[in-house]
C-alpha positions as CSV (number, residue, x, y, z in Angstrom):
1,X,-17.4,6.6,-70.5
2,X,-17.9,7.4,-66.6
3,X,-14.6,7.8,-64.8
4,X,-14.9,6.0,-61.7
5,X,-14.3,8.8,-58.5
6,X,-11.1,8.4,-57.2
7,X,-11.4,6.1,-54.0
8,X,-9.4,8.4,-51.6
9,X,-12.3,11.1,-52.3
10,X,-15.0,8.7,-51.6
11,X,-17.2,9.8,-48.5
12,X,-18.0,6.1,-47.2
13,X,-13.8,5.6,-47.0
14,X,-13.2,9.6,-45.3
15,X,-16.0,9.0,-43.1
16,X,-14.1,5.6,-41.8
17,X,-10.6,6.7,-42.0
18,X,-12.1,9.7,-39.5
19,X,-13.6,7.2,-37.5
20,X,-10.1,4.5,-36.6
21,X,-8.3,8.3,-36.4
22,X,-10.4,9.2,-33.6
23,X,-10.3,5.5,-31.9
24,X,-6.3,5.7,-32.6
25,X,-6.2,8.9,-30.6
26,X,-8.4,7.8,-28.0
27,X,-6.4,5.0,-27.7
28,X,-3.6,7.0,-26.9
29,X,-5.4,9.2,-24.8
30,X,-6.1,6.3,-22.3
31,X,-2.7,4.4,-22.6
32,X,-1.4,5.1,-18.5
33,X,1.6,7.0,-18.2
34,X,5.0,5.4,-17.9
35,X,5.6,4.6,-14.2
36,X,7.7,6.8,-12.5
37,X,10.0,6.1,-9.0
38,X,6.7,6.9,-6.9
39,X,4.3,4.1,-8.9
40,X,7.3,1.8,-8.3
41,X,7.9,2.6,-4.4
42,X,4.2,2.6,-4.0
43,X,3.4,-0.5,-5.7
44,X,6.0,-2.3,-3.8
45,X,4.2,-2.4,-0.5
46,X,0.7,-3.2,-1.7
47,X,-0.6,-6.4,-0.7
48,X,-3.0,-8.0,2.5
49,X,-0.4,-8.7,5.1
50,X,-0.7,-9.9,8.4
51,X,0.7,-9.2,12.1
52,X,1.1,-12.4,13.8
53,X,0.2,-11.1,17.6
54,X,-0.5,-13.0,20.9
55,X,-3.7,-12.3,22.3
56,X,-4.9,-13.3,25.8
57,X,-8.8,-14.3,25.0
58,X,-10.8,-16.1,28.0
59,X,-7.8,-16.1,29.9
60,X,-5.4,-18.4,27.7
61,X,-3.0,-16.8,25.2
62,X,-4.2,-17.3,21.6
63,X,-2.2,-16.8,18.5
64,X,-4.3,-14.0,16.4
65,X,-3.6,-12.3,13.4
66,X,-4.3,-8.2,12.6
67,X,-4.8,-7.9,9.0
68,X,-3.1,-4.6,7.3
69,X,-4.1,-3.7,3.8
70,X,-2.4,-1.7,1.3
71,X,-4.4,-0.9,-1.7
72,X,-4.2,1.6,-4.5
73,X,-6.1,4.8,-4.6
74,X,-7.8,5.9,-7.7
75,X,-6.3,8.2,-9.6
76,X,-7.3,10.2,-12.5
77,X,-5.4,12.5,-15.2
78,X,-1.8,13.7,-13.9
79,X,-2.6,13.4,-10.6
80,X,0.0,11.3,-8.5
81,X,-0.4,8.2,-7.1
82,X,-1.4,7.5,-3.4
83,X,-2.0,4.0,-2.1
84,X,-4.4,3.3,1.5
85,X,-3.2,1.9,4.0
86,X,-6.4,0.2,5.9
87,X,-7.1,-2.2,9.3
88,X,-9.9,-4.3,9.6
89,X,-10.8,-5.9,12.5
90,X,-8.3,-8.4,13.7
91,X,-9.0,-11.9,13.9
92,X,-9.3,-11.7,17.9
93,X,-12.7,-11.5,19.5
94,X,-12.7,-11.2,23.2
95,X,-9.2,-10.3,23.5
96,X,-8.6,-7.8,26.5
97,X,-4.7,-7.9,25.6
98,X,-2.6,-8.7,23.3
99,X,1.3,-8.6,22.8
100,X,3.5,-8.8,19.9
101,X,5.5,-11.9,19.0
102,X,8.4,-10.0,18.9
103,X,7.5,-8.4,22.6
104,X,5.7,-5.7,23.6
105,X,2.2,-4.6,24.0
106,X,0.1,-4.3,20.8
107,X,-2.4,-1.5,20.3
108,X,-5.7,-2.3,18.8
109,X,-5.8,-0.2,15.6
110,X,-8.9,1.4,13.5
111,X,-9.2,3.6,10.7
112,X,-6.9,4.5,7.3
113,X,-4.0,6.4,6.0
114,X,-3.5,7.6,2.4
115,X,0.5,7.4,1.9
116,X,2.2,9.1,-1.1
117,X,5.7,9.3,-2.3
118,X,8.4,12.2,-3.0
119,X,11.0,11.4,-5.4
120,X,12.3,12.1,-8.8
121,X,9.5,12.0,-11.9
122,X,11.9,11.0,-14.4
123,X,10.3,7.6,-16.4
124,X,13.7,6.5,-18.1
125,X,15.3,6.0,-14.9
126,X,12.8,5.0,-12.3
127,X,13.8,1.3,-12.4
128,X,17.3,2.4,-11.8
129,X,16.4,4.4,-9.0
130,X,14.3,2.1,-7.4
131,X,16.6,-0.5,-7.0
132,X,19.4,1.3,-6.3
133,X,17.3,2.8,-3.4
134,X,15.4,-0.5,-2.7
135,X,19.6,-1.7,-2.2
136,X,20.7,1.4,-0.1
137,X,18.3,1.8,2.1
138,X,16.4,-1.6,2.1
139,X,12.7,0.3,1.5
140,X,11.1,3.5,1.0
141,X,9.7,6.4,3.1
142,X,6.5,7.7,2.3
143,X,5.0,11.3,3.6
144,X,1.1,10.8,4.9
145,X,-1.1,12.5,2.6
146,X,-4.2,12.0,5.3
147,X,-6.0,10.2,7.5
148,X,-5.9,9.5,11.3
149,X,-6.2,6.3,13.4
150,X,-7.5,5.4,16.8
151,X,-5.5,3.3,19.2
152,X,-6.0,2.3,22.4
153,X,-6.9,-1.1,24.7
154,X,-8.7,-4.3,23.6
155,X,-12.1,-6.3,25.3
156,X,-14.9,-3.6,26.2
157,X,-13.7,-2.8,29.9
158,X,-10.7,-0.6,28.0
159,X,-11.1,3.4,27.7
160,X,-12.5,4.5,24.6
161,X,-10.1,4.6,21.5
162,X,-7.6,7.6,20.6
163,X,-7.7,9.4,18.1
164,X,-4.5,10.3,16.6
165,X,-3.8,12.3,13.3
166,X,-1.5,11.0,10.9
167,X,-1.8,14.3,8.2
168,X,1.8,15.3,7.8
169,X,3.7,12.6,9.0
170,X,5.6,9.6,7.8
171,X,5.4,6.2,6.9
172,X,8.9,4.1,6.7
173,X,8.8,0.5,5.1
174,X,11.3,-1.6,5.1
175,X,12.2,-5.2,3.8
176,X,12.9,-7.4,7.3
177,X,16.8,-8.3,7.3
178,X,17.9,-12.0,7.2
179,X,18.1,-13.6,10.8
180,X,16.3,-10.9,12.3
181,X,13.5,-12.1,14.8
182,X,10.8,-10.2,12.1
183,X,12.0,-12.8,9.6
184,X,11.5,-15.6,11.6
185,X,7.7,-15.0,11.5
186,X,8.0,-15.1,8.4
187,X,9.3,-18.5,8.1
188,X,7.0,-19.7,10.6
189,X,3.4,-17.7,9.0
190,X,5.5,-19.6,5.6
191,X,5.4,-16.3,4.3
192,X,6.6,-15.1,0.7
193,X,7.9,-11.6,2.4
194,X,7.9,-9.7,5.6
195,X,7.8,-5.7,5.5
196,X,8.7,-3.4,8.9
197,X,6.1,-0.8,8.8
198,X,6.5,2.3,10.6
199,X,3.9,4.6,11.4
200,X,5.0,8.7,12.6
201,X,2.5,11.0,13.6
202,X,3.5,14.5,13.5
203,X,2.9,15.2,17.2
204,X,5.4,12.3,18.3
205,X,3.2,9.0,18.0
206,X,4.9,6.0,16.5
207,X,2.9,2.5,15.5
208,X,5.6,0.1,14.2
209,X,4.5,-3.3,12.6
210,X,5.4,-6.4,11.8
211,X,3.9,-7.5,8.5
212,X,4.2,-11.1,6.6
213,X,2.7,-11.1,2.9
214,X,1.4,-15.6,2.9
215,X,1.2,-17.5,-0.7
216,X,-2.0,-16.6,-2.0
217,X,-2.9,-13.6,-0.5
């Protein structure tokens, strides 16, 4: 009688087993990498804040809003990861100036920076570091990778914008301290968080904002 073939040489079963090897290591292939000090230092300012500002629009002073928003960049492979920094228009047509609640003249801002982070790589201690850092120093500093902006007045009477390069300078965030003017907006916006956003150019310029993250956004 006909010995049945032995079901570990059959070619239906190798052809499958070949098959869920090849998903398995695809699988793995795709899982992302464990997130170092940088995805955590990056990821912490990501969100669509907003810059409470007082705008002067038909001649009466009008509470406006500049929108800032932090996003992720792409990223593919082993490359590191960079996050945007954009400004879309701010909520204030027909302004021809505007202040910021905290005093001071505010620039109107267009354009987008692409912020990275230096810091140690190492996986198994990134949450450590993070907030032992976060505790220290109350944020992060992040190099500009690229990008420039262009500043300059409001209302179409002002001089064209400036453009200013941002390449090679720095970007310092920080969590707003308890008490502080800064956090008042927040509990007046009813804001979940407030960040300090510093912008350095390389050649000297500074653009330092005032950022509240509201419920829902």
């Amino acid at each position: 009688m006909a010995q049945d073939a032995p079901i570990g040489r059959s070619p239906v079963w190798s052809a499958a087993a070949l098959l869920l090897a090849l998903a398995a290591a695809v699988a793995r292939a795709q899982e992302p990498p464990a997130p170092t000090l940088a995805h955590l230092a990056l990821g912490w300012v990501l969100g669509d804040w907003v810059e409470p500002i007082v705008c002067e629009i038909h001649g009466s002073p009008t509470r406006a809003l500049r929108r800032v928003m932090i996003t992720p960049v792409p990223t593919f492979g082993s490359a590191p990861p960079t996050v945007r920094v954009q400004f879309p228009d701010p909520d204030a047509p027909g302004a021809t100036r505007c202040l910021s609640d905290l005093g001071g003249d505010e620039p109107r801002i267009e354009g987008a920076l692409v912020l990275a982070f230096e810091g140690r790589a190492r996986p198994d201690t990134a949450q450590h570091d993070f907030e032992t850092t976060l505790r220290r120093s109350g944020g992060f500093d992040f190099p500009v990778r690229s990008g420039h902006l262009r500043l300059g007045g409001w209302g179409e009477a002002a001089p064209p914008l400036r453009e200013v390069e941002f390449e090679g300078g720095q970007a310092q965030a920080r969590d707003v301290r308890p008490g502080s003017d800064a956090a008042r907006l927040v509990e007046e916006l009813h804001g979940v968080r407030g960040l300090e956003l510093a912008l350095d150019a390389k050649g000297g310029e500074r653009v330092v904002l005032h950022l509240v993250q509201r419920a829902g956004r």
